[in-house]
C-alpha positions in Angstrom: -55.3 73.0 -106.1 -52.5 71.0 -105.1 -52.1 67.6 -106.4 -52.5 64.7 -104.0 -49.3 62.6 -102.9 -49.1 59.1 -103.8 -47.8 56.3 -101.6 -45.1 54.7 -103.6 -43.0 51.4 -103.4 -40.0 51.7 -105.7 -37.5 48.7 -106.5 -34.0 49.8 -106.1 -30.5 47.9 -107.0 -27.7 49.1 -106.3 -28.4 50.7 -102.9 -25.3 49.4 -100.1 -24.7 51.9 -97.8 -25.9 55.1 -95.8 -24.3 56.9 -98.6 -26.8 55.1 -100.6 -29.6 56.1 -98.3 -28.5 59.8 -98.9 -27.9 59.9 -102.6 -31.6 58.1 -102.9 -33.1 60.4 -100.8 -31.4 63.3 -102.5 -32.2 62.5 -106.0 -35.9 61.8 -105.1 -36.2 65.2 -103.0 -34.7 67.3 -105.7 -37.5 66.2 -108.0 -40.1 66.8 -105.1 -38.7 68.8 -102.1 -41.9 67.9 -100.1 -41.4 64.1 -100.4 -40.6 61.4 -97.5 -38.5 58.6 -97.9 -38.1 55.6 -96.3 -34.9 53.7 -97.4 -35.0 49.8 -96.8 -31.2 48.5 -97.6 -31.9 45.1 -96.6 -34.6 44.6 -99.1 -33.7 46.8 -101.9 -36.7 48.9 -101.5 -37.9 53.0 -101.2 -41.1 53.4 -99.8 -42.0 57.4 -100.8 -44.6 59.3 -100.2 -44.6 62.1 -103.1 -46.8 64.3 -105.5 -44.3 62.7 -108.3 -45.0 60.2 -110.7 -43.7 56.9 -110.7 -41.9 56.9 -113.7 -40.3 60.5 -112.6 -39.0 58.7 -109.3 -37.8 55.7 -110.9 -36.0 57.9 -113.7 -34.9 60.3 -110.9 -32.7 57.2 -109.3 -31.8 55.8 -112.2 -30.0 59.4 -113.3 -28.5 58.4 -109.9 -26.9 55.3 -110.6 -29.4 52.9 -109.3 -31.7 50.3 -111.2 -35.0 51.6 -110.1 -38.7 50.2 -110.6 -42.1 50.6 -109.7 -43.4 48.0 -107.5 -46.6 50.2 -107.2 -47.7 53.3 -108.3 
């Protein structure tokens, strides 16, 4: 059985550019290809929808270079 995606809200510094938006969204679908990500620069914020855990994501981005968090999860 597959297991169910969770709507996360992730806390990211760091992120400045499109480049950002790309890098995020790369590290994030590397640790689950199926995952959608919604990038918000102006407010520091990823809003995914993923079968990862939390703490996965936010270790994911911060192996990136970004100060990540779980705002929900």
């Amino acid at each position: 059985m597959d297991e169910p995606r969770k709507d996360l809200l992730m806390q990211v510094e760091g992120m400045t550019c499109q480049g950002c938006v790309n890098a995020v969204t790369k590290a994030i679908q590397r640790l689950d290809p199926g995952a959608e990500v919604d990038v918000d620069l102006d407010h520091g914020r990823v809003h995914v929808m993923t079968k990862a855990q939390a703490i996965d994501v936010a270790e994911a981005l911060n192996a990136a270079g970004y100060e990540a968090e779980a705002m929900t999860g």
